[in-house]
N, C-alpha and C positions, 0 to 999 in steps of 0.2 A: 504494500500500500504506500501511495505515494505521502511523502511528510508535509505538513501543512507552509504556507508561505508566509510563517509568524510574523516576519518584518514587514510585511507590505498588508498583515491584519490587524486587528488589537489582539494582544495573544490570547490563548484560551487555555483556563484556569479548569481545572477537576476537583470539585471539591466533594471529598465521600466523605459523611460523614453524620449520621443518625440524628444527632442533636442541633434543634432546629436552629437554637439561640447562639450556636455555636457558629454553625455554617453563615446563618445572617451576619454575625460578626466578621469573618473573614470577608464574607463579600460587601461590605461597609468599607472595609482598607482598599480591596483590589479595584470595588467599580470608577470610584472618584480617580482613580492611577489609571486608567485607560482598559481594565484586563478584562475582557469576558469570560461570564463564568458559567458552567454546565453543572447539574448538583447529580449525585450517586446518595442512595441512602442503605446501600448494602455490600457486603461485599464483593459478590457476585455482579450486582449492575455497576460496581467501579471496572472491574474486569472489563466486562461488555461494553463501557461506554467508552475507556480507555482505547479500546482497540480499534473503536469505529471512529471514536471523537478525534482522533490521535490529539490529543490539546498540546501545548507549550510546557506545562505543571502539571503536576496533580498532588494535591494535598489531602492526604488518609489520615484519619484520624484512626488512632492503635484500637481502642474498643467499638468493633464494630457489632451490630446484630449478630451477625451470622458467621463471620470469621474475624482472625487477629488481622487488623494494617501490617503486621508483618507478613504474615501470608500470604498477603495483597500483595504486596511489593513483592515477595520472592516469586509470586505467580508472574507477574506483569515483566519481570525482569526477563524468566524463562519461556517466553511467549513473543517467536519470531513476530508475530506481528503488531507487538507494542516496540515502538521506539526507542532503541538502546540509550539513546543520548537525551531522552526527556528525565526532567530532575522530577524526584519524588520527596516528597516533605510529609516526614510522619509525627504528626500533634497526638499529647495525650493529657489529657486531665488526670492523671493514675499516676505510679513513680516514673520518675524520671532523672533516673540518676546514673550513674557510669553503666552497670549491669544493661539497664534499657538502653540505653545510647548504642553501646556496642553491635549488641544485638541488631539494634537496626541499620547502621551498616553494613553488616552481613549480611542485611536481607537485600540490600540495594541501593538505602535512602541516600541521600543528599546529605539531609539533614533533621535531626531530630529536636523536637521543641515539644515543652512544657507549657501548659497553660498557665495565667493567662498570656496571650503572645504578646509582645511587643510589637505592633504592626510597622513602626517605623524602619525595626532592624528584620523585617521581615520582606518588607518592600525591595529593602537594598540587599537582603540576599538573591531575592528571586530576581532583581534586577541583574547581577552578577550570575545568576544561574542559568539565565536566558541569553544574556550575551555568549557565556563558553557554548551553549545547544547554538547558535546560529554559528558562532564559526567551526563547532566540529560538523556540523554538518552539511556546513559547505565545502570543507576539505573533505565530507566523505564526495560527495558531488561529484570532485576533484580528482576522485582516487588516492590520496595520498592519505589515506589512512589503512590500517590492518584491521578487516575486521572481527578476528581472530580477540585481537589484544585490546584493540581500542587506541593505541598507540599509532605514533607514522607507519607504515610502511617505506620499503628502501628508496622509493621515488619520493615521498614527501619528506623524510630524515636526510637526504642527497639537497633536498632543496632549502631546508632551515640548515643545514653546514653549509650552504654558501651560502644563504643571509649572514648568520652569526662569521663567519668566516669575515667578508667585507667590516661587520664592524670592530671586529680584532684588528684586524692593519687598519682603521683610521685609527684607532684607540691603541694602537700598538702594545695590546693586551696578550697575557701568556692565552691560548686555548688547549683543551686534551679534547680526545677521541676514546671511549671504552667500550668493549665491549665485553659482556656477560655470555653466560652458558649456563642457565640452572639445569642441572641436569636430574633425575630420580637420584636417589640416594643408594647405591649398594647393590642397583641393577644395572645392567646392559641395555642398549635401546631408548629409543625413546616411548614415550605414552603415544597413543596411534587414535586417530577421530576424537568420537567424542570426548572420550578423555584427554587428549591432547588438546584440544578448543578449549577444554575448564580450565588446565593448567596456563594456559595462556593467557586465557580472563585473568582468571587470580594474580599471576605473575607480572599480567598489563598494570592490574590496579595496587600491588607493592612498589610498583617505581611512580607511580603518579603520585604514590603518596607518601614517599622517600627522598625521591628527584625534589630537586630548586626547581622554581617557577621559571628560574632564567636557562635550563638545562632543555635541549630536545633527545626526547626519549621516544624511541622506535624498534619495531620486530624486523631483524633482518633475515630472518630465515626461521625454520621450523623450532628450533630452540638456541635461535639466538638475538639478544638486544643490543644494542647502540645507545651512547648517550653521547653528544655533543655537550660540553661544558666551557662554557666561557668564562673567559677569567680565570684559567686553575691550571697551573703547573705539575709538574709529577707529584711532590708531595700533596696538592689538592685532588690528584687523579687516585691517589693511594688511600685518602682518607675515603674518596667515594666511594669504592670500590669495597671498603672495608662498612661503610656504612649500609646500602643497600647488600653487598652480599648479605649481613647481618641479618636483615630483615628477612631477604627469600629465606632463610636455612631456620631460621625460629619461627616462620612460618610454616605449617603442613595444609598442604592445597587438598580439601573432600573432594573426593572424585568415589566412585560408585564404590561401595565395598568398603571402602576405610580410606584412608589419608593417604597421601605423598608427600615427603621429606624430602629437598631438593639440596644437592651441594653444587656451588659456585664457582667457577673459575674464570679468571678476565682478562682480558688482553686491553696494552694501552697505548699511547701516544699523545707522546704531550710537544708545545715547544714554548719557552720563556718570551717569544714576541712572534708573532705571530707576522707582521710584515716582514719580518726578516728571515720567512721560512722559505724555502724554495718547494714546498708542496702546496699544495690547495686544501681546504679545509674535509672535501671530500676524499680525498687520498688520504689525509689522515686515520677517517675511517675506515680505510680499506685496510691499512697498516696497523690499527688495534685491531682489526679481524684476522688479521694474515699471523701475528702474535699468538691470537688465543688458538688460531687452531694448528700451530706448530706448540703449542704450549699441549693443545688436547692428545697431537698426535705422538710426543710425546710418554704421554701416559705416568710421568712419574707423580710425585706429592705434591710437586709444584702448583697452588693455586694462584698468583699473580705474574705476568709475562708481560716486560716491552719490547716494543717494537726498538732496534738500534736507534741513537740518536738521529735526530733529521737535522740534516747540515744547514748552516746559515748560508744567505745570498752571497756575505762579503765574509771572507778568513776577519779574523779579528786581526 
């Protein structure tokens, strides 16, 4: 189903949620801010309405009639034909503390809120929330996204290193290039279909939420990422490297049956100025890939590998 053409409508709001005084409320902040609103008062017609309305939001509230807003979300999330990149906001008058929080980013959410809202910091969430949904989805448009991961793919991660690339040499900034390999833990192989798409959701969404906002992070292949990092020399490519591995391996990705435990190995490339490099910012990334997989082929203990120094334009 095609996605709606949010920018050039008022966007459209979902709000599920049983309790009248409640839902009235929300649509008291949104109508006077431009956002049209569709109401759901179950679980099931959030579902339904989700997938035909495709809206911009949808805002579940956690107690519903008939099912949990968690379930909501984990349904809508695993439902090709709701919108991967529409943000979900689950409200709850009931606890709302780390335990619930967690849980509902697990399920899918954006973001999790406690009653009563603060409509002001809610406006300027969904504002923020609605911005990331039009540009990721005109990069998918574009093809330069994986949809696998959520992440660039290798034609839209080629084209943010030569953005970031250009403003290293005006800014004569160090850049690195890394590239990861979460691999199973203590198997051979890798995970195959559907279980290989989970592991790559999951593993999309540890760097999106590991990575700096100034870093582009992209799937270069069936189990391998890239991160272009501006601003960061070897030592800053080392701390990376040491930071999100941390996170994939203390992470175990559910996949059918029980869990996956992933271990890390990275390949890098860094240079201290980046105009004075004699490669381009996309060969760099070729050269943290050409690292990790002479690091993987290999096979010893080794989990961190560089690429040999890259020579400057001019001898010192």
């Amino acid at each position: 189903m095609a996605q709606r053409e949010s920018a050039a409508v008022a966007p459209l709001v979902l709000i599920a949620n049983d309790q009248e005084w409640s839902a009235r409320s929300l649509e008291s902040i949104l109508g006077p801010r431009g956002y049209a609103v569709v109401r759901a008062y179950t679980g099931q017609q959030a579902l339904e309405r989700a997938r035909t309305a495709q809206p911009d939001v949808v805002i579940l509230d956690a107690q519903m009639p008939d099912m949990h807003g968690f379930d909501v979300c984990r349904a809508l999330r695993a439902d090709p034909r709701f919108g991967p990149t529409t943000p979900v906001v689950i409200t709850t008058s009931g606890p709302s503390g780390r335990s619930q929080r967690l849980e509902a980013y697990r399920a899918g959410a954006w973001e999790f809120l406690g009653q009563p809202l603060d409509g002001e910091a809610l406006l300027l969430r969904l504002n923020t929330f609605l911005e990331c949904k039009r540009e990721v989805d005109a990069l998918r448009e574009e093809n330069l996204l994986d949809p696998g991961s959520g992440l660039y793919n290798m034609r839209g991660l080629a084209r943010r290193a030569r953005e970031i690339g250009a403003e290293a040499f005006r800014r004569r900034d160090s850049l690195a290039c890394v590239v990861f390999s979460p691999e199973p833990d203590g198997e051979s192989g890798d995970p195959v279909d559907e279980e290989a798409n989970r592991v790559a959701e999951q593993v999309g969404l540890l760097f999106k939420r590991t990575g700096r906002a100034s870093d582009a992070i992209g799937r270069l292949g069936h189990s391998e990422f890239g991160v272009i990092a501006p601003a960061t020399g070897v030592d800053g490519a080392l701390r990376l490297v040491k930071r999100i591995g941390a996170a994939i391996e203390a992470s175990p990705i559910p996949v059918r049956g029980g869990e996956r435990r992933l271990k890390v190995k990275a390949g890098y490339c860094a240079v201290p100025d980046f105009a004075e490099s004699q490669v381009d910012a996309v060969e760099l990334l070729l050269r943290a890939t050409t690292a990790l997989r002479e690091l993987k082929r290999d096979g010893d203990a080794e989990r961190i590998r560089a690429f040999e120094p890259v020579p400057l334009k001019y001898p010192a």
